[in-house]
C-alpha positions in Angstrom: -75.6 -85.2 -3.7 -76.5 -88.5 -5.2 -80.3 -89.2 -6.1 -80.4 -91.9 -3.5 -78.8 -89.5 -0.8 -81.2 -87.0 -1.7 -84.3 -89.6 -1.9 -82.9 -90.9 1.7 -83.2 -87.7 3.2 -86.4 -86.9 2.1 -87.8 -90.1 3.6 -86.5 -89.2 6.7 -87.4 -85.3 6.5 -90.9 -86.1 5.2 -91.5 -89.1 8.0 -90.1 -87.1 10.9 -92.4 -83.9 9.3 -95.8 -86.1 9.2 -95.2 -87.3 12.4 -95.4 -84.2 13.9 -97.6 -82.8 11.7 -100.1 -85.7 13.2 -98.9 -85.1 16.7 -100.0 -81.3 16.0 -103.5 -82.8 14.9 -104.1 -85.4 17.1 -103.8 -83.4 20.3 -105.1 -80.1 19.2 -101.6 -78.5 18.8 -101.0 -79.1 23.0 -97.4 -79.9 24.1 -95.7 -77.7 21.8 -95.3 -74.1 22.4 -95.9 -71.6 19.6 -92.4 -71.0 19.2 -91.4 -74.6 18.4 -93.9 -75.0 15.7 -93.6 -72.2 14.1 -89.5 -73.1 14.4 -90.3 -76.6 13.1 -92.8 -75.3 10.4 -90.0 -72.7 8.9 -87.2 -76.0 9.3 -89.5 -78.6 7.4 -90.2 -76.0 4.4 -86.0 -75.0 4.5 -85.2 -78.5 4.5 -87.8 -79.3 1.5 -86.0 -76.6 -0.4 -83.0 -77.6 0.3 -83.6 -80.9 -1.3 -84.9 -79.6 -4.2 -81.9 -77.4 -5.0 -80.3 -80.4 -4.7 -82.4 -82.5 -6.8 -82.9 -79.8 -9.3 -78.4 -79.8 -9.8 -78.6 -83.6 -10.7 -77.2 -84.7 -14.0 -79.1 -87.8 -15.4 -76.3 -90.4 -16.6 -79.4 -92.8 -17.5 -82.5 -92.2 -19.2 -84.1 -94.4 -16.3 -82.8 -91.9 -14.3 -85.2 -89.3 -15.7 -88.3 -90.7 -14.5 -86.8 -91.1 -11.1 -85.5 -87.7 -10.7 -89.0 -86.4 -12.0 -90.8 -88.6 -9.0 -88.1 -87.6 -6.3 -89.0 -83.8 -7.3 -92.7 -84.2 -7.1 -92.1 -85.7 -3.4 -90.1 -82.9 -2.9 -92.7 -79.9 -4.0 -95.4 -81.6 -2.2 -93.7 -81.4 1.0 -92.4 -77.7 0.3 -96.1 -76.7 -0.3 -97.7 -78.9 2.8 -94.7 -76.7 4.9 -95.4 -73.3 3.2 -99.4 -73.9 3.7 -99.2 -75.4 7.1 -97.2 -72.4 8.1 -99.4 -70.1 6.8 -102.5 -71.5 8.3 -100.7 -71.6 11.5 -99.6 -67.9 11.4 -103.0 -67.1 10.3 -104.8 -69.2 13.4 -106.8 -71.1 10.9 -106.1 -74.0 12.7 -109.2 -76.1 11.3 -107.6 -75.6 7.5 -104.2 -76.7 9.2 -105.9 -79.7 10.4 -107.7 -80.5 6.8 -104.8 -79.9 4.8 -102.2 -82.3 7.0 -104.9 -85.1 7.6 -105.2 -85.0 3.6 -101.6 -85.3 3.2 -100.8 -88.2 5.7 -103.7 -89.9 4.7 -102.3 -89.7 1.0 -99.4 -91.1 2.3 -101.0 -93.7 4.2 -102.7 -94.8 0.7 -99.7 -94.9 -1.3 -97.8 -96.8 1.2 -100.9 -99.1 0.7 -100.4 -100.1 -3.0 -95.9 -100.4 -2.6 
């Protein structure tokens, strides 16, 4: 894979991810059985490190290149880590640590989006 294809991906992945994520929040995990987040929780955190196997195989033809590839594999390992701890929180029933830690990361996003 290209970087664009990978970077395209991971917008999709990562917006289709916080939007459930923020559905979970928002209605105090209702409307989902535990099943299908748990499913969806294990799929976002494949997915993430999927892309990063993919990111981590590209070889730079520019040194411009570099910087981008260095950015698309932060994006990546923050998502990886929001799906691994999310999991974990869920499995764990700590559901008020599950809330704090995805409000902090769509709200991030939220702020970054700000400043483009």
């Amino acid at each position: 894979m290209e970087l664009i294809e990978i970077y395209t991906e991971y917008k999709y992945l990562n917006e289709s991810f916080t939007l459930f994520v923020d559905d979970l929040i928002n209605n105090n995990f209702e409307g989902h059985t535990e099943q299908d987040i748990v499913c969806k929780l294990i799929a976002a955190k494949e997915n993430y490190g999927r892309l990063k196997e993919e990111a981590d195989k590209i070889e730079l033809e520019e040194e411009c290149d570099e910087g981008n590839v260095k950015d698309l594999e932060y994006l990546l390992v923050d998502g990886l880590f929001l799906a691994i701890d999310l999991l974990n929180f869920y499995r764990a029933k700590e559901f008020e640590r599950f809330k704090m830690r995805g409000t902090n990361y769509i709200r991030k996003g939220r702020v970054l989006n700000f400043f483009k």
